[in-house]
Every structure is written in structure tokens, then in C-alpha cells.
MIZA-897857 format. One record per residue (C-alpha): residue in one letter; x, y, z. Coordinates in nm, 2 decimals. Example, Ala and Ser with C-alpha at 12.3 -4.5 7.8 and 13.67 -1.06 7.14 Angstrom:
! MIZA-897857
@dotor:A; x:1.23; y:-0.45; z:0.78 .
@dotor:S; x:1.37; y:-0.11; z:0.71 .
This chain:
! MIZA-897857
@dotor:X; x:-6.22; y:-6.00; z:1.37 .
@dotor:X; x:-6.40; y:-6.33; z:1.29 .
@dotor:X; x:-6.07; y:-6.50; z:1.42 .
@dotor:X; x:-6.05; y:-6.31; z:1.75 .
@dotor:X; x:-6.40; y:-6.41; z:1.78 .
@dotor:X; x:-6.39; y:-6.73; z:1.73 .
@dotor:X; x:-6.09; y:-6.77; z:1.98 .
@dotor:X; x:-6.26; y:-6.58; z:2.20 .
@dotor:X; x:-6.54; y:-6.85; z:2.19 .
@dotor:X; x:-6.32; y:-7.13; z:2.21 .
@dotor:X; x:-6.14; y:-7.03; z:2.49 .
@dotor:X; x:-6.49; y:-6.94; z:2.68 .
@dotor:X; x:-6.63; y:-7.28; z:2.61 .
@dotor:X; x:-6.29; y:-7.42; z:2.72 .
@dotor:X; x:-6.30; y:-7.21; z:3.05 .
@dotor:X; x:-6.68; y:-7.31; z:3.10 .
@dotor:X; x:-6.54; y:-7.68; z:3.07 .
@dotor:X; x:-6.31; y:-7.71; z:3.24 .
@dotor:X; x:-6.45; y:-7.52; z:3.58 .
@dotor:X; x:-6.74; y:-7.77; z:3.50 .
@dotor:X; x:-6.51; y:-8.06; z:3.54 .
@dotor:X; x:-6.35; y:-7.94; z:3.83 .
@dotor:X; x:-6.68; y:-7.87; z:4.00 .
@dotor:X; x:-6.80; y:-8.21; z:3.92 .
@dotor:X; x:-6.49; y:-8.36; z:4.06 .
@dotor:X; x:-6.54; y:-8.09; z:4.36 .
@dotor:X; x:-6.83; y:-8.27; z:4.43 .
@dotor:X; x:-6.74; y:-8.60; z:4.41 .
@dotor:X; x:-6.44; y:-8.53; z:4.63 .
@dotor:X; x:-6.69; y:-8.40; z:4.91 .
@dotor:X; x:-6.91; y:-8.69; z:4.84 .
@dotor:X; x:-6.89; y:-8.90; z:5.17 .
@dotor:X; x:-6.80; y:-9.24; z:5.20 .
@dotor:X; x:-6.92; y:-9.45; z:5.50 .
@dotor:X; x:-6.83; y:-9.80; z:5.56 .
@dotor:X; x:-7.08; y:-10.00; z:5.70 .
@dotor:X; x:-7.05; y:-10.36; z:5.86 .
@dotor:X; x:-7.42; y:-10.55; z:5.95 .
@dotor:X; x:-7.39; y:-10.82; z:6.15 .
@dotor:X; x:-7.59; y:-11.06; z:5.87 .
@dotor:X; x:-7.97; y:-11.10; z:5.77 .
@dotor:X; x:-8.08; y:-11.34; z:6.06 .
@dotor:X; x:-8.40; y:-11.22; z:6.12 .
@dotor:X; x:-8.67; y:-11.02; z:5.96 .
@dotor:X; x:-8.53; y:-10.75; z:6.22 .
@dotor:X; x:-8.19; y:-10.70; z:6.08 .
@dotor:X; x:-8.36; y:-10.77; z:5.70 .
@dotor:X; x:-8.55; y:-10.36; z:5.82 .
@dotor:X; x:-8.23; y:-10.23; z:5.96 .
@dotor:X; x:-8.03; y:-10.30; z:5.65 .
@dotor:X; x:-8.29; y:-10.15; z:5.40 .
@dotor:X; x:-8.36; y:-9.86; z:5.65 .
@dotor:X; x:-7.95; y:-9.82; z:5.64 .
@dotor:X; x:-7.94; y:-9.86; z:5.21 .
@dotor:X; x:-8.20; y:-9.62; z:5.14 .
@dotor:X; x:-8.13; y:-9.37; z:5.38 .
@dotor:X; x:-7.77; y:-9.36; z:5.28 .
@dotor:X; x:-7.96; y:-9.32; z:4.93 .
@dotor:X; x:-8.13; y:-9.04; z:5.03 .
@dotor:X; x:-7.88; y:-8.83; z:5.19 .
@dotor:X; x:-7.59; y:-8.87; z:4.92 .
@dotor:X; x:-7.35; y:-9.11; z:5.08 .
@dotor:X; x:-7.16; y:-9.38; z:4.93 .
@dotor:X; x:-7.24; y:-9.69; z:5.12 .
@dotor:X; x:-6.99; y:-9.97; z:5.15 .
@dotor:X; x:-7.20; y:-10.22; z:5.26 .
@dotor:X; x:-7.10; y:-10.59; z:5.40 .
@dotor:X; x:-7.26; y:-10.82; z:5.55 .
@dotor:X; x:-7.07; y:-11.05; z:5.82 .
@dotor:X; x:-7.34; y:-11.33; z:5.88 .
@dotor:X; x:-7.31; y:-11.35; z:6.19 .
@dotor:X; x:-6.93; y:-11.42; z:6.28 .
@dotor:X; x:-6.70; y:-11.17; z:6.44 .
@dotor:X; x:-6.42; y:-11.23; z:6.20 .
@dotor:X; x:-6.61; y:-11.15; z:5.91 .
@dotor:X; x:-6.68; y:-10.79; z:6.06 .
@dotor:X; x:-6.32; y:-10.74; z:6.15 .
@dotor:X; x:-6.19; y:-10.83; z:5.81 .
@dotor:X; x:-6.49; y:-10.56; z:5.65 .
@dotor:X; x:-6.34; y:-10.27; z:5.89 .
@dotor:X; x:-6.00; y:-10.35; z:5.79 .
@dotor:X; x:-6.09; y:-10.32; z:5.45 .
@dotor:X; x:-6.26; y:-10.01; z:5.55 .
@dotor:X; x:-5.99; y:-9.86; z:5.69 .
@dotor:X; x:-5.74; y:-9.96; z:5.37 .
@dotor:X; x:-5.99; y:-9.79; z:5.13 .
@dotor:X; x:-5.97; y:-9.49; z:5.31 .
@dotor:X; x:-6.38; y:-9.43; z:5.38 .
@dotor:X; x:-6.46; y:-9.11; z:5.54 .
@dotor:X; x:-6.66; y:-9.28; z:5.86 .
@dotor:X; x:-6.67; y:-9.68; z:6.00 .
@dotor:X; x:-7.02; y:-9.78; z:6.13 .
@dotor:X; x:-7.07; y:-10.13; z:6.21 .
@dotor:X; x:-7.35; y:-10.33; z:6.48 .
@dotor:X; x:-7.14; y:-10.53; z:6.61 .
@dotor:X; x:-7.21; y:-10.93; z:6.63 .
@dotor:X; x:-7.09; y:-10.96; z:7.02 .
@dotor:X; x:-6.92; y:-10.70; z:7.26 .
@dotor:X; x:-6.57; y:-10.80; z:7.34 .
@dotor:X; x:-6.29; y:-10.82; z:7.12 .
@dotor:X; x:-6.31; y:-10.49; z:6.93 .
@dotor:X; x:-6.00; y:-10.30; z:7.07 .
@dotor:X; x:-5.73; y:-10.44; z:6.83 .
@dotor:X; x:-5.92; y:-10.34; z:6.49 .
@dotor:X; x:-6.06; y:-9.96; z:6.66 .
@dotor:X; x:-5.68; y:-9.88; z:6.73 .
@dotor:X; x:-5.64; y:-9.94; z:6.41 .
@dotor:X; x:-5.93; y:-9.73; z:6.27 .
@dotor:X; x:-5.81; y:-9.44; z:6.55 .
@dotor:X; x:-5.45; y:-9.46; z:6.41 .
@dotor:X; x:-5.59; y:-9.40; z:6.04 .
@dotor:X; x:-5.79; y:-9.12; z:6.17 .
@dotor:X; x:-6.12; y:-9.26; z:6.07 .
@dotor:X; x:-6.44; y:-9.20; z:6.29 .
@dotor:X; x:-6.61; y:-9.51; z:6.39 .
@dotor:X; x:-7.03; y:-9.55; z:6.47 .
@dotor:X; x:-7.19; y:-9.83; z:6.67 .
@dotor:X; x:-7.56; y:-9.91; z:6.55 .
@dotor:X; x:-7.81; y:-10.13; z:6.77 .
@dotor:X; x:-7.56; y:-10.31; z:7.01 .
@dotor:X; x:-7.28; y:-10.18; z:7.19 .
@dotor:X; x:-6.89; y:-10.28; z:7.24 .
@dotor:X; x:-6.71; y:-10.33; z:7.56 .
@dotor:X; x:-6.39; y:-10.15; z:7.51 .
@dotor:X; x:-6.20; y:-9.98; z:7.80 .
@dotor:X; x:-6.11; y:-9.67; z:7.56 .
@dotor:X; x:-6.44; y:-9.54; z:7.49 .
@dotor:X; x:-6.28; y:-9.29; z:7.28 .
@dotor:X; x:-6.27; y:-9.53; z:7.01 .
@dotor:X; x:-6.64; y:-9.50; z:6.92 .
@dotor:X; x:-6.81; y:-9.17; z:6.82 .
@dotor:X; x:-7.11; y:-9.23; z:6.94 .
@dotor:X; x:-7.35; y:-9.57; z:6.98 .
@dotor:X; x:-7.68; y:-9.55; z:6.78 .
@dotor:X; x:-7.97; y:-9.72; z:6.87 .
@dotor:X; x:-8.25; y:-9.90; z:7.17 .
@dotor:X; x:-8.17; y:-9.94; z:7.53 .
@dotor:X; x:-8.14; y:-10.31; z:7.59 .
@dotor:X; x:-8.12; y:-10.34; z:7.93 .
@dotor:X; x:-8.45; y:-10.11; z:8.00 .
@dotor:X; x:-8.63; y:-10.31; z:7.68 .
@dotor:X; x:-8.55; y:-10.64; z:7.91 .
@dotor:X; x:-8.67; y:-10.41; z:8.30 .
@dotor:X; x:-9.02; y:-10.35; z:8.06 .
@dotor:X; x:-9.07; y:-10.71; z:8.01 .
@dotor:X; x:-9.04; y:-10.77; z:8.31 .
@dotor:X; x:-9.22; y:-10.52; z:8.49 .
@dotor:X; x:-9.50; y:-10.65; z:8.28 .
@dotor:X; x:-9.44; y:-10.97; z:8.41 .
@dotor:X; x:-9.49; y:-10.83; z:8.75 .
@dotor:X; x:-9.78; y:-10.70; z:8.68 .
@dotor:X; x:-9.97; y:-10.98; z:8.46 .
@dotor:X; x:-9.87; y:-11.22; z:8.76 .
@dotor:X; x:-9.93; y:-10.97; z:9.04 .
@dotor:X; x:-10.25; y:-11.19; z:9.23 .
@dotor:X; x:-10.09; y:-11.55; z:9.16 .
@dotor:X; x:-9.86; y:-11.73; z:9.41 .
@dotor:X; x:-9.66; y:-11.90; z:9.19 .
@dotor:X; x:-9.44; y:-12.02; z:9.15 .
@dotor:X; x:-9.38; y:-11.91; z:8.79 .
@dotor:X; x:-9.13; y:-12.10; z:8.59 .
@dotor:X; x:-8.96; y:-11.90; z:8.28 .
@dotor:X; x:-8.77; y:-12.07; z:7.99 .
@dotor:X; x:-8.48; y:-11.82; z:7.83 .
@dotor:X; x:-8.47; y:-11.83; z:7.43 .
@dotor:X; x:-8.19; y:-11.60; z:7.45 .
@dotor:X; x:-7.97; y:-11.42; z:7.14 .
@dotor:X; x:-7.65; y:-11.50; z:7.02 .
@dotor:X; x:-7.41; y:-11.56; z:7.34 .
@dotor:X; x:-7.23; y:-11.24; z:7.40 .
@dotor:X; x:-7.43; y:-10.98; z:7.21 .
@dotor:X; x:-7.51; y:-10.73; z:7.39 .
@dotor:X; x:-7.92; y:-10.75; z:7.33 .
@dotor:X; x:-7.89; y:-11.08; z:7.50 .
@dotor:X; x:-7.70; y:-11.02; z:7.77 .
@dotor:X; x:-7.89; y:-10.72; z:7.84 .
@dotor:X; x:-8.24; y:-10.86; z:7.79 .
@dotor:X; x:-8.14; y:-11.07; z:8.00 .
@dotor:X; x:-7.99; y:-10.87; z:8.28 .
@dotor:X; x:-8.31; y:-10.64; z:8.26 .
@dotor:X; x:-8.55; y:-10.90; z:8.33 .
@dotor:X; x:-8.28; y:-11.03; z:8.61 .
@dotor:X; x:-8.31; y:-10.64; z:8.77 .
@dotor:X; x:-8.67; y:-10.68; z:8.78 .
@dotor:X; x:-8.77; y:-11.01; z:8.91 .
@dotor:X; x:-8.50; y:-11.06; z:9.11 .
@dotor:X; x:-8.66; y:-11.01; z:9.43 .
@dotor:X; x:-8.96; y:-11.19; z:9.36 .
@dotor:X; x:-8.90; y:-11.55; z:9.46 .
@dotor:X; x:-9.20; y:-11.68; z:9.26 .
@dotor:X; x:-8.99; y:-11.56; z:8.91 .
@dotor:X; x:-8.82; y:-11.83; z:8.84 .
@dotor:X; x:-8.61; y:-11.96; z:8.50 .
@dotor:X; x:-8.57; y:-12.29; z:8.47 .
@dotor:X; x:-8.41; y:-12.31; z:8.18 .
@dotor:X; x:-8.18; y:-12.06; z:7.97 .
@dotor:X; x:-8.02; y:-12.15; z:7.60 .
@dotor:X; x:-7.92; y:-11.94; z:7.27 .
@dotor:X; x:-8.12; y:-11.94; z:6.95 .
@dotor:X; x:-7.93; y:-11.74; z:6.83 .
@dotor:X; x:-8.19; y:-11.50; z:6.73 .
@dotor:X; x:-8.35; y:-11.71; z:6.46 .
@dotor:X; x:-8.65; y:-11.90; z:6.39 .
@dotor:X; x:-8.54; y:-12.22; z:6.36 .
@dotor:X; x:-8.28; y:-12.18; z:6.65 .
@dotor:X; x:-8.61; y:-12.09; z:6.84 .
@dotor:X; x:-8.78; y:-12.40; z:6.73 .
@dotor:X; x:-8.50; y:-12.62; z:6.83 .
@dotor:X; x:-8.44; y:-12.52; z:7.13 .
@dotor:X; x:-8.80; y:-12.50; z:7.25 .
@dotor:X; x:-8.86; y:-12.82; z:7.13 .
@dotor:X; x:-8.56; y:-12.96; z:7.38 .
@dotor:X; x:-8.75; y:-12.75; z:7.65 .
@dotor:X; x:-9.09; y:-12.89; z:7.59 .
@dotor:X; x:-8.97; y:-13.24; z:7.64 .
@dotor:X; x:-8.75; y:-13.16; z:7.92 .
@dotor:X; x:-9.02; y:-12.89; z:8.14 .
@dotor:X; x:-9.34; y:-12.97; z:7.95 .
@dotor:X; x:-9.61; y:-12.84; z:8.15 .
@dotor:X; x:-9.39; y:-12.67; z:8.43 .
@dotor:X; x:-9.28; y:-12.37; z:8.20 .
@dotor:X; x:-9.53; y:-12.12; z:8.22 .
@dotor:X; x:-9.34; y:-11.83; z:8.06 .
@dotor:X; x:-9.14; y:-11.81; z:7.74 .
@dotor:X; x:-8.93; y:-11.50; z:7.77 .
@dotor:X; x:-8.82; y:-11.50; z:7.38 .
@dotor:X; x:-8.49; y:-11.23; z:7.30 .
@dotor:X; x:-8.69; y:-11.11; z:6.96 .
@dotor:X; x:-8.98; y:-11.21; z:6.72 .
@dotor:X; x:-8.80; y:-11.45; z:6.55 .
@dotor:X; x:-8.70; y:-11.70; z:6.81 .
@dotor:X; x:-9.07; y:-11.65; z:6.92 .
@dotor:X; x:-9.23; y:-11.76; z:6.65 .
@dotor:X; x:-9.00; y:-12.08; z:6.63 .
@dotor:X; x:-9.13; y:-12.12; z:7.01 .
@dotor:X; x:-9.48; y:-12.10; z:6.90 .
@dotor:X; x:-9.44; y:-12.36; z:6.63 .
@dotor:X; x:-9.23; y:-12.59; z:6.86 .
@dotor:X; x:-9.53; y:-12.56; z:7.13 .
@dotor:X; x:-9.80; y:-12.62; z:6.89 .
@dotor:X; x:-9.62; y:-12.96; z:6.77 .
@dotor:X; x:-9.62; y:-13.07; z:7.14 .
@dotor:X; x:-9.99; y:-12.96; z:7.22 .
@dotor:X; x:-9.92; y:-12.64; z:7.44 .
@dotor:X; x:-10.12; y:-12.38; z:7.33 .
@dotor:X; x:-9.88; y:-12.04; z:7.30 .
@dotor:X; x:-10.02; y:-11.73; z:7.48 .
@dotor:X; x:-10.28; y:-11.93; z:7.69 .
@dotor:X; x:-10.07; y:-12.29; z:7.87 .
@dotor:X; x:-9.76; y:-12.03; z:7.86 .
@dotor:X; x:-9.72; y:-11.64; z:7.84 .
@dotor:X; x:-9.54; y:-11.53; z:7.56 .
@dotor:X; x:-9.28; y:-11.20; z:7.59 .
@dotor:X; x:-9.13; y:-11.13; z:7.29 .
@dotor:X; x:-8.90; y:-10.82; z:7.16 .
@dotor:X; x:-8.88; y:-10.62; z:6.84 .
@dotor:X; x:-9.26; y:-10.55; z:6.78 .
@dotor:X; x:-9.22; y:-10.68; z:6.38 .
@dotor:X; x:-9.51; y:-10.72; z:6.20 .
@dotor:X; x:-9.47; y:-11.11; z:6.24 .
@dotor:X; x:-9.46; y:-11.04; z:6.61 .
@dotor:X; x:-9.78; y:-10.84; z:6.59 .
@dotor:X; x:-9.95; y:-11.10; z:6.34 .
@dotor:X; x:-9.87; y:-11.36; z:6.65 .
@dotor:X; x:-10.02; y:-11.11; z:6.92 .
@dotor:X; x:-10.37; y:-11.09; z:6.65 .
@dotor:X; x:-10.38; y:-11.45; z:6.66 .
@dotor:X; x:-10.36; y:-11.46; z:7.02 .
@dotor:X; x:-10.00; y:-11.66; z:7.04 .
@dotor:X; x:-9.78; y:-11.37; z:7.20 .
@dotor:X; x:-9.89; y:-11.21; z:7.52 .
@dotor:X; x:-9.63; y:-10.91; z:7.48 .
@dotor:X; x:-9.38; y:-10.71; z:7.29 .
@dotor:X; x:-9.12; y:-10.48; z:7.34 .
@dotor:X; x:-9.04; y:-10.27; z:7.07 .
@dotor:X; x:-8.71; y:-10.21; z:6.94 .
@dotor:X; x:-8.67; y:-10.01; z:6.62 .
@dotor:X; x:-8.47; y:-10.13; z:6.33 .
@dotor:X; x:-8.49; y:-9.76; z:6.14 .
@dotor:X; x:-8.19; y:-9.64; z:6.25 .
@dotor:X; x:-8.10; y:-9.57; z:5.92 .
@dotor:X; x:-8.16; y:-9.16; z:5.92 .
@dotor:X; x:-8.03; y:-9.09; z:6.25 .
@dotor:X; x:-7.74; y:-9.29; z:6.13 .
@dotor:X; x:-7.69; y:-9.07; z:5.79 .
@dotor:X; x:-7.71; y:-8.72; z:6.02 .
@dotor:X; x:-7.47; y:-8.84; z:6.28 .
@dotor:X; x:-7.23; y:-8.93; z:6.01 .
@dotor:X; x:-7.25; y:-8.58; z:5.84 .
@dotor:X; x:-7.21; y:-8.40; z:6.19 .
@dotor:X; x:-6.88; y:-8.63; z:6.24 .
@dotor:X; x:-6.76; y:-8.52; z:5.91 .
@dotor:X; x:-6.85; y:-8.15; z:5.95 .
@dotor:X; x:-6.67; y:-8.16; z:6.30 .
@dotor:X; x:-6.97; y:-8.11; z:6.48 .
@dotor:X; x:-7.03; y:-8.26; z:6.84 .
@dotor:X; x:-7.26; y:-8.56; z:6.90 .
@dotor:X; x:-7.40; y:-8.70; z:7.18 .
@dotor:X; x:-7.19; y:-9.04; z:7.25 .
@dotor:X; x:-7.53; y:-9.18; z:7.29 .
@dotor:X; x:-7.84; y:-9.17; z:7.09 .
@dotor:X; x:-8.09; y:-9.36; z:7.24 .
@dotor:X; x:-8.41; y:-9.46; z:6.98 .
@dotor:X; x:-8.78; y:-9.38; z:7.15 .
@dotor:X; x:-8.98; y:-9.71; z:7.17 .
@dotor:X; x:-9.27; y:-9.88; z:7.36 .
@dotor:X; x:-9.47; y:-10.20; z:7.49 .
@dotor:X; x:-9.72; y:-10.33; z:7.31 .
@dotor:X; x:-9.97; y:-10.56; z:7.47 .
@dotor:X; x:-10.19; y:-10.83; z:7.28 .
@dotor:X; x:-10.49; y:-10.62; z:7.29 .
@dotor:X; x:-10.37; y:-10.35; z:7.10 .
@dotor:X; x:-10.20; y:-10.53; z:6.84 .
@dotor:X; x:-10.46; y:-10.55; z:6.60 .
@dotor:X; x:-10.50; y:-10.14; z:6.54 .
@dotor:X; x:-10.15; y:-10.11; z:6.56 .
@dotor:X; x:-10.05; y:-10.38; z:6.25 .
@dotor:X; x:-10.13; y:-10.10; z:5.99 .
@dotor:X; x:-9.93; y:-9.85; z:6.10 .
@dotor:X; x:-9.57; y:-10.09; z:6.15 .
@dotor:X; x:-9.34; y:-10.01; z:5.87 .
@dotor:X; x:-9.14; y:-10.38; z:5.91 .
């Protein structure tokens, strides 16, 4: 009897085992694996959108690959095709500019993996080769600007001379900043831009080039129309250096709404900023469930955001998470 027992035992403990391993590898099977491709860490923007991505994916039980392509198309392109080898459940990537995509989201399509574009869009004819596309609306974040424009500059006669800093050529935030502005103004002869170059949405690429148009426009620029914080702040320092005084010789627009940004509008030194939100992280995580579970999702998912003036800068710093 002892013996029965004890084999008994031994072959419950076995049983309780083994269903335990199998459950455990159960759940790692169903575990989801999402590729993810940043475009790089070229401002304290994209620094917030990769954390918000990390921890989210934390949070909801996903295995993040995570690569960063600083800045170059190629480098992105290589990380999806590495993607798509390993066999990841979902592709997301924000993609550095918006042509040239079609060759490597065949390619994904053919493998059957899902693919998600975060913050900036892709010009592909097959739109079928994207989920869905995460994240602000560019083109009305550039029509706010310059609506405000309008209406800062509503009782002057002008004329009012505008110097681009714009984002890295071909990314779809700069082009549609851009074009938004463009939409507005357009039919206001007094708008003006006298002068249009990348910074490649960096600080120093902002210093540089504003230092080229200080010496070239000087005193004839009355509006800096900066494509994020980053390239704003290089503006302001670049002004400084050559004695223009930043949101008082020359109006300041700015986008992103960062904390730097904000720290600029306290100090008086941007006039404006349009937010666009770098958390994208949790809507990303729930949209990449939904595509796993089968689920429909909207094929655009458009981020709520705002304008904020100088004036209210200073009791809204607390409350800015990046």
C-alpha cells in the first residue's frame, strides 16, 4: 500500500509538473513580440517617445525589439528586415522620411506580419501595407501656427518676412508643417518667407542655420517659424549671439510643447507652441493587441493636442510630462 502510495504521489507531482511547464511555455508562446524601429534620439522629443514606447510595452507584457536607426533610412530598413527574419508578431516603426518604403512592406505583407506607423506617415500607393498610422496631424499642427500668425499680425501692414527652420528634408512633419502654414498664409500677401533650410530637427542644426540667416536677413526677418523645440532653441541662441532679442525683434513659433519649449515661452524667448505628443506609447501597445486578436482598427489614430501661447506657459510647465 505504501508503494501504491508513493507512486501515486510521484506520478501527481509529475502530472502537476509537467502541466506547469506547459502552461508556462503556453504563456510564453502567447507572449507578443513587436518590433519596433525609432527613427534615432535627435531631440528631447523623440528621447519622450522612446521611453513612453519602452515602458508602455513594459507595462502591457510585450517583448519589445527595439532599434534605433539615427536618423538614416537604411538603418530602419535593415531593423524591419531583421524583424521580419525573427518572425515578431507586429512591425511598428516612425519612419525617418515618407518615400521609399514599398520594397521592405511587400516584404513584411508577404511574411504575413502586421505593420504600425507611429508620428509620421509613409507615402506608399498600397495603403494596405500599413495597419493603421499612430499619432498628431501635421499638416493642421502647421494651419494652427499659422492661423495664430494671422491673428497676432491682424492690425500690421506688413510686410512680414518669415525664416523656415524646417525638419529633416522629406519627413513628413516637415513637409507638412510646412504645407500647413503655406494653406494658411497663402493668401495674405504681407506673409512672406524669405528664407527656408533643414535643421534637421536639432539644436545645433537650428543654431547653424539661423546663424547663416542672421547674417544674410538680419533685421528684415521678423518671424522664425521653427519645425520643433529643438531647432528653436538653437535659433534663440544663434539670435542672442547676434544681438536680436528672440520673442520681441522676431516672433518665435515653435512645435512640440516640451518642457524646454515651455521654459523658453517663461523666459519670454518663444511667442508660441503647437503641441504634438510624444506618448504614443499606450495607444501603440492597445492597437498592437487589437491587430493580434484580429480586431478592427481605425487606419488612423489621430493624438488630441493644442496651442499654447506665451502667457500661459508658466501654469502649464508643471503639469508637462516631457
Amino acid at each position: 500500500m505504501r508503494l501504491i502510495s508513493r507512486l501515486a504521489l510521484g506520478t501527481l507531482v509529475s502530472t502537476a509538473m509537467t502541466f506547469a511547464a506547459g502552461t508556462s511555455a503556453s504563456a510564453q508562446e502567447k507572449q507578443i513580440t513587436l518590433g519596433f524601429s525609432q527613427v534615432g534620439a535627435e531631440s528631447a522629443w523623440r528621447t519622450a517617445n522612446t521611453v513612453s514606447v519602452k515602458s508602455a510595452a513594459k507595462d502591457a507584457g510585450i517583448n519589445l525589439k527595439f532599434s534605433d536607426a539615427q536618423q538614416k533610412q537604411e538603418n530602419q530598413i535593415r531593423a524591419i528586415r531583421s524583424f521580419i527574419a525573427q518572425k515578431v508578431n507586429v512591425i511598428a516603426f516612425s519612419p525617418v522620411v515618407e518615400s521609399g518604403w514599398e520594397p521592405v512592406l511587400n516584404e513584411a505583407k508577404a511574411a504575413h506580419i502586421p505593420v504600425i506607423l507611429t508620428d509620421r506617415a509613409v507615402d506608399v500607393k498600397d495603403t494596405s501595407l500599413y495597419v493603421t498610422m499612430i499619432g498628431s496631424d501635421f499638416l493642421e499642427e502647421g494651419r494652427r501656427a499659422g492661423r495664430w500668425l494671422e491673428e497676432r499680425y491682424k492690425n500690421e501692414p506688413g510686410p512680414i518676412n518669415i525664416a523656415e527652420l524646417q525638419g529633416t528634408v522629406g519627413s513628413a512633419p516637415a513637409n507638412d508643417r510646412h504645407a500647413g502654414l503655406m494653406e494658411v498664409v497663402k493668401n495674405d500677401p504681407k506673409f512672406k518667407i524669405i528664407a527656408s533650410q533643414s535643421g534637421d530637427f536639432t539644436l545645433a542644426g537650428g543654431k547653424q542655420v539661423m546663424e547663416a540667416f542672421a547674417k544674410t536677413y538680419g533685421k528684415q526677418i521678423n518671424v522664425v517659424y521653427a519645425h520643433n523645440d529643438d531647432m528653436a532653441l538653437g535659433a534663440i541662441q544663434a539670435m542672442e549671439e547676434a544681438g536680436i532679442k528672440p520673442g520681441k525683434d522676431v516672433t518665435v513659433v515653435s512645435f512640440d510643447a516640451t518642457k524646454g519649449g515651455f521654459e523658453a515661452m517663461i523666459a519670454g524667448k518663444i511667442n508660441v507652441d503647437v503641441e504634438c505628443s510624444p506618448l504614443l506609447g499606450p495607444q501603440l501597445m492597445s492597437a498592437v493587441k487589437d491587430v493580434v486578436a484580429g480586431k478592427q482598427v481605425p487606419k488612423r489614430i489621430v493624438t488630441n493636442e493644442t496651442v499654447f501661447p506665451m502667457n500661459v506657459a508658466a501654469q502649464t510647465l508643471p503639469s508637462r510630462k516631457y
